[in-house]
C-alpha positions, -999 to +999 in steps of 0.1 A: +202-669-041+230-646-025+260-663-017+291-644+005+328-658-007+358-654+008+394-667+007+429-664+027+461-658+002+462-696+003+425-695-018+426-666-044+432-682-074+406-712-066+382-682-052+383-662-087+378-698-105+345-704-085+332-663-088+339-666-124+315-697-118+288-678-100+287-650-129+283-682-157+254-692-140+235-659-130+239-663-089+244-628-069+272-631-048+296-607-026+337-609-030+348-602+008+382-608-005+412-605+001+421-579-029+459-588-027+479-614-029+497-611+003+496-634+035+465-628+054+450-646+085+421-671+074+399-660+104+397-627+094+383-640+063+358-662+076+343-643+108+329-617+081+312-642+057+298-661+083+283-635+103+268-620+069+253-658+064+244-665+100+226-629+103+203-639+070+225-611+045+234-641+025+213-674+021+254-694+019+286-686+021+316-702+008+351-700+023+386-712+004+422-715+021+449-735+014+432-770+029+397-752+036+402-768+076+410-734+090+384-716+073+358-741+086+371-747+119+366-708+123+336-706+103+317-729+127+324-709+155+298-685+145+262-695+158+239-707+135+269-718+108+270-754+097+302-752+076+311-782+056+350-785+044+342-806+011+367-821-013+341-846-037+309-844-051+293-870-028+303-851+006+291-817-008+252-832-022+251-853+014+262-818+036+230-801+014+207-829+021+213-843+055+232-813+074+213-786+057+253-768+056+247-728+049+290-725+043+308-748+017+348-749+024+373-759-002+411-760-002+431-750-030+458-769-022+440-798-023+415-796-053+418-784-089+393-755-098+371-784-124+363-804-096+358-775-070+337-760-099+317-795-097+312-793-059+302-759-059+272-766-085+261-798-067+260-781-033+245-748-050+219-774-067+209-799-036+182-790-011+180-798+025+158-834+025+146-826+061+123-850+078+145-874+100+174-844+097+156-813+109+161-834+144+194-839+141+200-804+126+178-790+156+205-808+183+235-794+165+217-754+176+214-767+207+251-778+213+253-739+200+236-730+230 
């Protein structure tokens, strides 16, 4: 599995918590930063991650900000992105199962790096159940157009 990560300023420390994660438990992944610590804009952040993701580079993404809402909300504007903003264990198993969700979004601000640690394994770990939701997967592509 290759997974793309990226954070605004608001996400660093929470971003370093989960790649220090990725490297415990062997997964290939791609730091599209930020490198500093200074205020950046979340969209920048995103566009690149999800494009890599949505163009098959990457088989998920996962995107950190200071709530994780503007890093989804622009996430999800890239075609063939199902981002999930995720802040408990349930959400992020039940985004894997039933939305088949190829970004995870956290916020920093609102989660301590053990239980983001938590989601990320759970969603890393949960496959897509299909059946009933590859229909309703399907009608979210076509909203995409």
């Amino acid at each position: 599995m290759k997974i793309a990560i990226s954070s605004d300023h608001g996400g660093n420390n929470l971003r370093k918590e989960i790649m220090a994660l990725l490297d415990d438990l062997q997964i290939h992944y791609e730091d599209f930063g930020p490198q500093t610590t200074d205020s950046v804009d979340y969209p920048d952040f995103a566009k690149p991650v999800a494009e890599a993701v949505a163009k098959g580079d990457f088989d998920r993404g996962i995107l950190i900000c200071g709530t994780g809402i503007g890093m989804s909300i622009a996430a999800n504007k890239v075609k063939g992105i199902r981002c999930a903003l995720v802040h408990d264990v349930f959400s992020a198993k039940a985004t894997r199962c039933h939305n088949d969700s190829n970004i995870l979004a956290m916020g920093e601000r609102v989660i301590g790096p053990g239980l983001a640690c938590e989601i990320v394994k759970t969603w890393l770990n949960t496959e897509f159940e299909g059946g009933r939701h590859v229909r309703r997967v399907e009608k979210i592509s076509e909203i995409e157009g």
